[in-house]
C-alpha positions as CSV (number, residue, x, y, z in Angstrom):
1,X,-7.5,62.8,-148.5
2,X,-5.3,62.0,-151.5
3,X,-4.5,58.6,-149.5
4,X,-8.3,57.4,-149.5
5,X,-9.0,55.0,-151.8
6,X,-11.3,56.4,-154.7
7,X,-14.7,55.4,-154.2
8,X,-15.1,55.3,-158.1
9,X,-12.0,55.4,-160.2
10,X,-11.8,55.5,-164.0
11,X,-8.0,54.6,-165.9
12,X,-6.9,55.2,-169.2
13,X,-10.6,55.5,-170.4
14,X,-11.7,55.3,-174.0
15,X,-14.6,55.6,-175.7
16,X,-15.3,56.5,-179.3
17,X,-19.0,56.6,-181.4
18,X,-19.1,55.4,-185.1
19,X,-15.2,55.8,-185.5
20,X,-15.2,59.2,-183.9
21,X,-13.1,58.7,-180.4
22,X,-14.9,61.1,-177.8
23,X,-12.7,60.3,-174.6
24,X,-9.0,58.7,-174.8
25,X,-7.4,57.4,-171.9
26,X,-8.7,59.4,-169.4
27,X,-8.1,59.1,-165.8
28,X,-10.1,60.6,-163.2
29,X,-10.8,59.7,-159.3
30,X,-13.3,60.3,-156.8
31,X,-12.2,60.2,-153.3
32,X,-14.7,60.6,-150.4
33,X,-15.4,63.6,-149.2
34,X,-13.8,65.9,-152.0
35,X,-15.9,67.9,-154.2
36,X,-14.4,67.4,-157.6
37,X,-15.2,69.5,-160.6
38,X,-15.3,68.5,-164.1
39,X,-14.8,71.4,-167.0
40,X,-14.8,71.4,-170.7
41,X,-16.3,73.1,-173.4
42,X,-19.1,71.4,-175.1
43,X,-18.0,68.7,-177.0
44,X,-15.1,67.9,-174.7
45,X,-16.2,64.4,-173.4
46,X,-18.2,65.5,-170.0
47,X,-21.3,63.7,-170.5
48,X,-20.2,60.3,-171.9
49,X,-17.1,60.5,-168.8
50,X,-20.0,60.4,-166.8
51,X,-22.0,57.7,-168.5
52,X,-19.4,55.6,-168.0
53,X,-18.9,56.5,-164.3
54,X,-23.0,55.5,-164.0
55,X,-22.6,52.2,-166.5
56,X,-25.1,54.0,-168.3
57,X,-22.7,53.5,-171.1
58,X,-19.2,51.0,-171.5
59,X,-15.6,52.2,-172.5
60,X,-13.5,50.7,-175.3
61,X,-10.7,50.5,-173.3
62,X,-9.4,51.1,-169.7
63,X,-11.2,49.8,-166.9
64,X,-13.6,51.7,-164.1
65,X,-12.6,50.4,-160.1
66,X,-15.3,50.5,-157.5
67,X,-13.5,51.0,-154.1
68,X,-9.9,50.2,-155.8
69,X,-11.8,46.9,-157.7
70,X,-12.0,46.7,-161.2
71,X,-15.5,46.1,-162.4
72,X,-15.7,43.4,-165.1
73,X,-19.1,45.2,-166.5
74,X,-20.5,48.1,-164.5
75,X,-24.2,48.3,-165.5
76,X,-26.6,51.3,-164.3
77,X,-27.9,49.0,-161.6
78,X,-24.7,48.2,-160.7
79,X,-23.4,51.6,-160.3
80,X,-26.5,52.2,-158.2
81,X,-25.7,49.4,-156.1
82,X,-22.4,50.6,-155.4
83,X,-24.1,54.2,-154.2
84,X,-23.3,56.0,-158.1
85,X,-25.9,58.8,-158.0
86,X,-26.5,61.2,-161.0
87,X,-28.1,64.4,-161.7
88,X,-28.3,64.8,-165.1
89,X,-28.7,68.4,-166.9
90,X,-31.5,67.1,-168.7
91,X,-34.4,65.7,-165.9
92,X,-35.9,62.6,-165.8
93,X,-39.3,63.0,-164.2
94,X,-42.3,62.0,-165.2
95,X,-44.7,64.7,-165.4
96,X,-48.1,63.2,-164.0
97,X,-46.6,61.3,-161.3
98,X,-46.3,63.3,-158.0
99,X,-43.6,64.9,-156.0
100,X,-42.9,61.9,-153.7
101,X,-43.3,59.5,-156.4
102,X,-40.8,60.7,-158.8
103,X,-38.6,61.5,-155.8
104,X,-38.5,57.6,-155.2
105,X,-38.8,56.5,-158.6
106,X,-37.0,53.5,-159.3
107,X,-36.2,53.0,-155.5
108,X,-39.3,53.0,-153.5
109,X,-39.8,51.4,-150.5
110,X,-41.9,47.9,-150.9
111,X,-43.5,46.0,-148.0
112,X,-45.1,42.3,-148.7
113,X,-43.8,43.2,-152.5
114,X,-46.5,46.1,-152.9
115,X,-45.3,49.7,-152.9
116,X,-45.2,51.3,-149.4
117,X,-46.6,54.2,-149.7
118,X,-46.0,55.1,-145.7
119,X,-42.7,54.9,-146.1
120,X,-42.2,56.2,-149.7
121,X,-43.8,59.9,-148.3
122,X,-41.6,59.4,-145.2
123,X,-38.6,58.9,-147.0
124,X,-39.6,61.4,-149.5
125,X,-40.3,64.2,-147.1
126,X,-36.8,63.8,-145.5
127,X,-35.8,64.1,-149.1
128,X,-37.6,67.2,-149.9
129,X,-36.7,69.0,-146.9
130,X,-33.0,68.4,-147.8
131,X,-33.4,70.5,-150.8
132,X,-35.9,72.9,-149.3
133,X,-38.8,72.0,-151.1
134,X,-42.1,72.9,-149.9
135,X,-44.6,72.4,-152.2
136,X,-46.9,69.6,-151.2
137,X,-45.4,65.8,-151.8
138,X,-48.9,64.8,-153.6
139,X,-48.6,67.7,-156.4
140,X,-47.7,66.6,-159.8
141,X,-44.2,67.6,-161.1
142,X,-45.2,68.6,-164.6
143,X,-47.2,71.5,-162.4
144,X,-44.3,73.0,-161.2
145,X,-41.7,75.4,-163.0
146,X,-38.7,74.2,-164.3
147,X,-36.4,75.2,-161.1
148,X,-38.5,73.3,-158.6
149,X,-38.4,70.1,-160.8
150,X,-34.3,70.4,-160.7
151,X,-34.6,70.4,-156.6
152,X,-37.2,67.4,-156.9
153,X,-34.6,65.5,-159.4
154,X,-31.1,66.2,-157.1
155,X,-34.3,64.7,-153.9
156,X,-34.7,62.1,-155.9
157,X,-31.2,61.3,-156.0
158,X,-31.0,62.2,-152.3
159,X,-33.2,59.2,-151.9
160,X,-31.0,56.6,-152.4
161,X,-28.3,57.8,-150.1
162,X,-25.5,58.6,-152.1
163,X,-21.6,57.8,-152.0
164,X,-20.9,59.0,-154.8
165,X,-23.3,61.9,-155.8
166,X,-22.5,63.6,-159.9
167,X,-24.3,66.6,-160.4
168,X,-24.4,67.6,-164.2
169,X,-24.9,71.9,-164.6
170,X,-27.3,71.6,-161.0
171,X,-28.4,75.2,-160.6
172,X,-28.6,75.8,-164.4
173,X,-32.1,76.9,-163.4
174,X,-32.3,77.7,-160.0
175,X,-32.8,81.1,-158.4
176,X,-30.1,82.5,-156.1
177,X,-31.7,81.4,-153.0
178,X,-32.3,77.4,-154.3
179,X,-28.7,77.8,-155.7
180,X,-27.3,78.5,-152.0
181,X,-29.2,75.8,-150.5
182,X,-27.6,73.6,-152.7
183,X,-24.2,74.7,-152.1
184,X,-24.9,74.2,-148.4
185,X,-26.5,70.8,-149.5
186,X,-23.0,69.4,-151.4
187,X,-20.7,70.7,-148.4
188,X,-22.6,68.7,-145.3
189,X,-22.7,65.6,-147.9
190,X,-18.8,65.8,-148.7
191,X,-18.4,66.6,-144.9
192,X,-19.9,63.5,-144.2
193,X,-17.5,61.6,-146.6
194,X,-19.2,61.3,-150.5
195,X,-17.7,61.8,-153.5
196,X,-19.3,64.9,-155.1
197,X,-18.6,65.1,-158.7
198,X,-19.6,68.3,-159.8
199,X,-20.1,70.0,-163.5
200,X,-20.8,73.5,-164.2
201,X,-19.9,76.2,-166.6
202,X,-20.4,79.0,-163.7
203,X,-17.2,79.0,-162.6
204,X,-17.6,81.1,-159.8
205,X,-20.1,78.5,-158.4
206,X,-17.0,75.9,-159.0
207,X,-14.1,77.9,-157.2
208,X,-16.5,78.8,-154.4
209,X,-17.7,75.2,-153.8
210,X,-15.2,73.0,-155.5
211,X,-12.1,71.4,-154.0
212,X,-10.0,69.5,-157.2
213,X,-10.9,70.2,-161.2
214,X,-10.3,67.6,-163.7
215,X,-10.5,69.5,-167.3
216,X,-10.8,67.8,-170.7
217,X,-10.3,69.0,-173.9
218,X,-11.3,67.3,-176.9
219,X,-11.3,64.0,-175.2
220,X,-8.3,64.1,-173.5
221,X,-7.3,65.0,-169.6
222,X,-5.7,68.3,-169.9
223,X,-5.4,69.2,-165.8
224,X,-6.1,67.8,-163.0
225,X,-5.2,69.3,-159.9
226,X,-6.0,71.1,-156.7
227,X,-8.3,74.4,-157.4
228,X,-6.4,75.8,-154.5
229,X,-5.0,79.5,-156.2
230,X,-6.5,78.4,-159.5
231,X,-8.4,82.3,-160.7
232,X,-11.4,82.3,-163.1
233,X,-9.4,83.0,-165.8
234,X,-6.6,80.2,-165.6
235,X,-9.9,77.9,-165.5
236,X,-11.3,79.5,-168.9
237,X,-7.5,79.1,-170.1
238,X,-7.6,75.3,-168.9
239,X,-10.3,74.9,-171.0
240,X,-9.8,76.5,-174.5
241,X,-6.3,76.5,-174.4
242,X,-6.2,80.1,-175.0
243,X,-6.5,83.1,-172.7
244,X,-9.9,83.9,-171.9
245,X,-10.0,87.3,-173.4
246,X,-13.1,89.9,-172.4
247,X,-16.0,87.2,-171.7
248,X,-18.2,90.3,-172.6
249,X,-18.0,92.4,-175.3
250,X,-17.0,96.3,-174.4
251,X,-20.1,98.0,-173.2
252,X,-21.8,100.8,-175.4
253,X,-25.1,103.1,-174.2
254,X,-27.8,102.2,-176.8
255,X,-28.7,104.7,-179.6
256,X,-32.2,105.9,-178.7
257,X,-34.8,104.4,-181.3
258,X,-38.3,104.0,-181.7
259,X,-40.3,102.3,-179.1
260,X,-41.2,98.9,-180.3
261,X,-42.7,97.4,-176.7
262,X,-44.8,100.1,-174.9
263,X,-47.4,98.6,-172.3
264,X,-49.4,100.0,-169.1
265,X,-51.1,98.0,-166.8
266,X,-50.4,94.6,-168.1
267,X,-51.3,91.3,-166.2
268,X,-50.3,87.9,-167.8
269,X,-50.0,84.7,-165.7
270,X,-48.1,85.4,-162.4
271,X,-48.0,89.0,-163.6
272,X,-50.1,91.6,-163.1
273,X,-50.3,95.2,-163.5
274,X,-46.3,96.6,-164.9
275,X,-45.7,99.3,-166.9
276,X,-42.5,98.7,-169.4
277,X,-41.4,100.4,-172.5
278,X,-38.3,99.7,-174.4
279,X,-36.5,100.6,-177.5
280,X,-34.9,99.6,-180.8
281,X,-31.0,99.1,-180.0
282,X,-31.4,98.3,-176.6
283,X,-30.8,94.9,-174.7
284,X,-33.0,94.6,-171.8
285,X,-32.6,92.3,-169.2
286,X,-35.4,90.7,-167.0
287,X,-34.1,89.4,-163.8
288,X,-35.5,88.3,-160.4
289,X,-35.5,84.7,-158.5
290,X,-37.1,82.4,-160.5
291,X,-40.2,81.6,-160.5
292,X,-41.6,86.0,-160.1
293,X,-43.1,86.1,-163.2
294,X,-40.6,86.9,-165.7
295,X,-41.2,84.1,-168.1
296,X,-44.8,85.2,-168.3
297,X,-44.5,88.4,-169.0
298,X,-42.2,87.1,-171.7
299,X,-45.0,85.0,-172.8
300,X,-47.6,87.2,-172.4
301,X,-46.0,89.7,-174.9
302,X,-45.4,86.8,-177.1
303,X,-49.3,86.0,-177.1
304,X,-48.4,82.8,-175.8
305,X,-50.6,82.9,-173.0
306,X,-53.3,85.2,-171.9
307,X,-52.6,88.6,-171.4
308,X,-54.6,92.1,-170.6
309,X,-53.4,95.6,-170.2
310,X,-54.7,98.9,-170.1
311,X,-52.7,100.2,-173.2
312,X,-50.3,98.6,-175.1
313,X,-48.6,99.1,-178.8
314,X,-45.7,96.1,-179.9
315,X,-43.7,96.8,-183.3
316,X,-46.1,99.3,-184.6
317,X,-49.1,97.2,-183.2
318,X,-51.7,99.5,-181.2
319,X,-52.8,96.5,-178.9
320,X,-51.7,93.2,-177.2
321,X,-51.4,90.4,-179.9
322,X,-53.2,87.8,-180.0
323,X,-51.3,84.6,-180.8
324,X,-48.1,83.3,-181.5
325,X,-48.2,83.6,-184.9
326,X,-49.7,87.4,-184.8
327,X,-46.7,88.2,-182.5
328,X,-44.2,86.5,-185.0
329,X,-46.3,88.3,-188.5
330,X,-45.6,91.6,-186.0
331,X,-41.1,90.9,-185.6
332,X,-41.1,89.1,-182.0
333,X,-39.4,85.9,-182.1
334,X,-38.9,83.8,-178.8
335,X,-36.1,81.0,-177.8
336,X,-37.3,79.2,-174.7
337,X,-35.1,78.2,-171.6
338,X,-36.2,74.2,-172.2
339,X,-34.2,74.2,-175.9
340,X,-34.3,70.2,-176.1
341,X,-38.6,70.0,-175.3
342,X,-40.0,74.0,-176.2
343,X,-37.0,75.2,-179.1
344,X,-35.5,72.1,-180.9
345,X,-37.2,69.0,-182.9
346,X,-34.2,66.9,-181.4
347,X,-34.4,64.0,-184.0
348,X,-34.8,65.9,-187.4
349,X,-31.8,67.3,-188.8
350,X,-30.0,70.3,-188.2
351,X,-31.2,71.4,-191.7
352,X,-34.7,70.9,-190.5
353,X,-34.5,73.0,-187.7
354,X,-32.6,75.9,-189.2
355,X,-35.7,75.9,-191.6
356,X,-39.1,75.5,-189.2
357,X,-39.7,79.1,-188.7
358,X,-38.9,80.0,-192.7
359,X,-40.9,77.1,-194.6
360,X,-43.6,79.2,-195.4
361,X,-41.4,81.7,-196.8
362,X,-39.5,79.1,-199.1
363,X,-42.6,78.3,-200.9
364,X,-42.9,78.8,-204.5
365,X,-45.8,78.1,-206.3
366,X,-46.9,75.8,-203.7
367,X,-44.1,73.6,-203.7
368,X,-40.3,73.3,-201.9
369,X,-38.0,75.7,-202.9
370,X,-35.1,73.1,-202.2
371,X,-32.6,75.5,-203.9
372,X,-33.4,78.3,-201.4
373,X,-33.9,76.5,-198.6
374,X,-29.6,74.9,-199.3
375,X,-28.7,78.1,-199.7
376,X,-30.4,79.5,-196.4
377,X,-29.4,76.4,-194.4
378,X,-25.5,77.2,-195.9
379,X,-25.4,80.4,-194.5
380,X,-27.0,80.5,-191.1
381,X,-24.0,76.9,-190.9
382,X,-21.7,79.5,-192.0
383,X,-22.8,82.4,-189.4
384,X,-23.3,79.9,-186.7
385,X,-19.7,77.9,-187.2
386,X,-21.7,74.8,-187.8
387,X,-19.1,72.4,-189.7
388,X,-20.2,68.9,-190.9
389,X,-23.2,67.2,-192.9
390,X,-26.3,69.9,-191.5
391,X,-28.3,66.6,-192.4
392,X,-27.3,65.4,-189.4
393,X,-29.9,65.1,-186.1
394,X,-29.8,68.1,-184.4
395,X,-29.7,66.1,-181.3
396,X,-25.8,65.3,-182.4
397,X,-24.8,68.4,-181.8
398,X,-23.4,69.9,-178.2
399,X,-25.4,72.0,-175.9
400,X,-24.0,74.9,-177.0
401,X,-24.3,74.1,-181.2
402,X,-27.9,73.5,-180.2
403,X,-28.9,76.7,-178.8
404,X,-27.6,78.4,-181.4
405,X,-29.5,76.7,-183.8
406,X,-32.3,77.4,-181.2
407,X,-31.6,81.2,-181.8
408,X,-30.6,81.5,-185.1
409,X,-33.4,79.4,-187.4
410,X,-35.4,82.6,-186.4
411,X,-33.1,85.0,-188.4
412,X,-34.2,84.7,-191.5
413,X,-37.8,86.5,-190.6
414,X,-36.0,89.2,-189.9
415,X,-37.3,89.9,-186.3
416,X,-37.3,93.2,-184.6
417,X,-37.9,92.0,-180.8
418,X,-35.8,89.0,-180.0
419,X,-37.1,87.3,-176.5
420,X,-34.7,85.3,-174.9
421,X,-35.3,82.7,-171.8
422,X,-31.8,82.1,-170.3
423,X,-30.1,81.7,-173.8
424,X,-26.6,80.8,-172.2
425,X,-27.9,77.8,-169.8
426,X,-26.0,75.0,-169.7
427,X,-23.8,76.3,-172.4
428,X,-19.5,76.6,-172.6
429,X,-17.7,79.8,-172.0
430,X,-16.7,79.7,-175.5
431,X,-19.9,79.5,-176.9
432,X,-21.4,82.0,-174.4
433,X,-19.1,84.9,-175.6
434,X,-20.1,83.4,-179.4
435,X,-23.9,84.0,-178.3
436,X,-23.2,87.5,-176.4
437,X,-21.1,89.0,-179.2
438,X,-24.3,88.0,-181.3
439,X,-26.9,89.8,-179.1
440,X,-24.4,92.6,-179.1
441,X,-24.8,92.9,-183.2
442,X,-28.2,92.5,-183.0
443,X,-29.1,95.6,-180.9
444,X,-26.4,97.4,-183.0
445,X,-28.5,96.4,-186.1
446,X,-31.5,98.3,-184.4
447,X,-33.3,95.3,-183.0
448,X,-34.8,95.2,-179.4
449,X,-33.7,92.0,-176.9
450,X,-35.3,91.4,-173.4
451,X,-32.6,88.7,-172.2
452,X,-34.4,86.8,-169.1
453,X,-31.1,85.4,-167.4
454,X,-30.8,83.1,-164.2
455,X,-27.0,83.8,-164.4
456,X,-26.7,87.5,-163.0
457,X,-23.2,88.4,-164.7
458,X,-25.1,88.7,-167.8
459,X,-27.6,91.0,-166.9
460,X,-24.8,93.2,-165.3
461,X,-22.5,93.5,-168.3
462,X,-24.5,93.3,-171.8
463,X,-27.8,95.2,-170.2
464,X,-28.6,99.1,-170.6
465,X,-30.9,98.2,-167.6
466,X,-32.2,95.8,-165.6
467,X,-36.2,95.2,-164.7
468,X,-36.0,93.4,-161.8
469,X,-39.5,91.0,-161.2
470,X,-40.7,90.1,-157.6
471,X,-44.0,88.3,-156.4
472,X,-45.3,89.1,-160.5
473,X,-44.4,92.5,-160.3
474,X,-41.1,95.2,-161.6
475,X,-39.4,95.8,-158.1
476,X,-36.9,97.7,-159.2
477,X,-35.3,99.0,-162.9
478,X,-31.4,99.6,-162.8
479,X,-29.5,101.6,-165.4
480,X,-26.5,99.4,-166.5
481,X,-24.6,101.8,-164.3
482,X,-26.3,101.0,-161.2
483,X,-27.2,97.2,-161.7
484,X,-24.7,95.6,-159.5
485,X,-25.2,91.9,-159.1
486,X,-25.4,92.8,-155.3
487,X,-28.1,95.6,-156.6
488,X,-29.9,92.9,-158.4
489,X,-29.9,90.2,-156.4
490,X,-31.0,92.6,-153.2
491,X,-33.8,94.0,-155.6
492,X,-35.1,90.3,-156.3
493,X,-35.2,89.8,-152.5
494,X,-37.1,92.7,-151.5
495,X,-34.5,94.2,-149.8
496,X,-34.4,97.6,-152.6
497,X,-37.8,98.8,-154.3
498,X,-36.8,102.1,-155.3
499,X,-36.7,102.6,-159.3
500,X,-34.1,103.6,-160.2
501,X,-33.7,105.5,-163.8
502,X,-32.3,104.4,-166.8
């Protein structure tokens, strides 16, 4: 393989924003048929390294080759032409257009110059089946949860027949099963002789699937080698520079406090009829395949969406409340899995985001307390290890720097029930154990988290148990001592119903 030619090959590779250099002189090569993993930590270079690949964006210096050819000026439609295909973290559907349509988007079939709608659902189909999708081709994407639109975005790539295929965080949001189709998806592609570039922070996913690692580190190539004998940990080290350390922080049973969530019989979306209590100090998690009703019932307590139940008392509250802003008067707070569209106003500043939650609070006399609202932006910066101008657009900020902000602008209300949609996707190592040692203090400050994770590990090591959803229903609940990722995951796919007590 190494004697291939690279089907796209970037050398000595620069790139810099407004004086800032982001990548310098970095090499990489994709050779067909290898499955080629880029790392980093937020903020190390990943996601402009691959604008460049796709001409979405041009370097300062160094060149790109196409097939061992230096390109003058590769543009996006170049790249395209050459067989660049990208999967990027953030998807690029279009909501009212339909399964087959954004599946061929920008590449559909045209016959006497109109669109060929034959062919298009053809084409699509062969697509969708690749990726296991089932869901009928004329449904619109915005109907379908967030996991199902990642399949219909790595189709739509599909659809232009790859050679070079990047995949950017690809099962961020996928259940196990869709996660394992993938995998299965990747190998028969590199088997078949294209370049897989691969990006995830679920490193187990990359030494299972992934046969060469470049890492960068502020910019520059730190490794690049053969994963062959390469453990989790020299990968964290690769990255940070640093021994990894305990991702997790050392287990500890929860003190037993009050009951702040007690409900019988409640229904809410895809969810009907569970019965779940939980405590002050504990840390809860919600797991299942995606798409089982666990972001309801997240919702559902939240007054987000419609909910019913038979009895029900929340922070002191003898019923179900009614509203988002009933359930945040009462101590919930919730930080959605879509930070960038549901959690973030991406082009005010950092500041202004911090703040949202707290304006009516920094009010005085009907007017701006600007002196308060400095001092409160200073210190969640401080707590959150936010340096620079917090003036800036959040949108400046890594993955990881935003969903902090995400989680933190809520602290200054003081919540008692923190509800958390996959907090750590799409996010570094680094920052992950930065976000897990902060769910840690606030259970030990007496608060209450249900954590809804996709990535398993999580549930397993920072739970004190585990309420496992199937078909809108709790399956299964594990005490942390019993909720094995093989426990969890079996749980999820009907193969264990018994309840197990905390």
């Amino acid at each position: 393989m190494d004697g291939t030619t690279p089907l796209v090959e970037a050398r000595g590779i620069s790139k810099g924003f407004f004086g800032n250099p982001v990548l310098k002189a970095v090499d990489i090569a994709l050779h067909p048929g290898r499955i080629h993993a880029l790392l980093g930590e937020n903020g190390a270079g990943k996601s402009t390294l691959i604008n460049l690949l796709s001409g979405a964006l041009q370097p300062d210096g160094g060149d790109i080759r196409v097939d061992g050819k230096p390109v003058t000026r590769l543009t996006p439609q170049g790249a395209r032409a050459a067989g660049v295909a990208v999967v990027q973290q953030e998807l690029s559907l279009a909501a009212e257009l339909s399964i087959a349509e954004n599946i061929g988007l920008g590449a559909a079939p045209r016959r006497f110059g109109l669109l060929d709608y034959r062919a298009l659902r053809d084409r699509a189909a062969a697509a969708s089946a690749l990726v296991g999708l089932t869901e009928p081709l004329e449904m619109p994407v915005g109907d379908l949860p967030l996991g199902r639109r990642q399949m219909v975005e790595i189709a739509k790539a599909l659809f232009r027949e790859p050679r070079v295929l990047i995949l950017d965080e690809p099962t961020s949001s996928l259940s196990a099963h869709e996660a394992g189709v993938l995998s299965g998806l990747v190998r028969t592609l590199a088997a078949r002789g294209v370049a897989v570039l691969y990006i995830s922070h679920r490193l187990n996913e990359v030494q299972a699937l992934c046969d060469y690692v470049t890492v960068l580190k502020d910019g520059v190539v730190t490794a690049d080698r053969s994963l062959a004998d390469v453990s989790a940990e020299g990968l964290v080290r690769l990255m940070v520079g640093r021994d990894p350390g305990d991702m997790f922080p050392a287990f500890k049973p929860a003190a037993a406090g009050e009951h702040l969530i007690r409900v019988d019989g409640f229904s809410a979306g895809a969810v009907y009829d569970v019965a779940f209590s939980a405590r002050a100090g504990e840390i809860v998690g919600i797991g299942g395949l995606i798409g089982q009703g666990q972001e309801d019932f997240l919702l559902g307590l939240y007054g987000a969406i419609p909910a019913v139940a038979s009895s029900a008392a929340i922070c002191g509250v003898g019923h179900l409340l009614a509203g988002v802003g009933a359930a945040t008067a009462a101590g919930l707070a919730y930080v959605p899995a879509d930070r960038k569209k549901e959690g973030l106003v991406l082009p005010h500043t950092i500041a202004a985001n911090l703040m949202l939650p707290s304006l009516g609070r920094l009010m005085r006399h009907g007017l701006r307390d600007r002196r308060g609202e400095a001092a409160l932006v200073a210190d969640l910066a401080r707590q959150l290890a936010i340096r620079g101008d917090t003036g800036r657009p959040v949108q400046a900020l890594s993955g990881g720097n935003q969903q902090k902000v995400a989680l933190a602008k809520w602290l200054p209300l003081g919540p008692r029930v923190l509800l958390l949609n996959d907090p750590t996707r799409g996010v570094d190592v680094g920052t992950k154990r930065e976000i897990y040692l902060m769910l840690r203090a606030f259970a030990d400050a007496g608060k209450l988290i249900l954590l809804l994770s996709s990535d398993t590990p999580e549930l397993v090591h920072l739970c004190d148990r585990v309420a496992v959803f199937r078909e809108g229903r709790v399956v299964a609940t594990l005490a942390h001592g019993n909720a094995s990722e093989e426990a969890i995951v079996g749980a999820a796919m009907g193969l264990a119903t018994k309840e197990l007590a905390a």
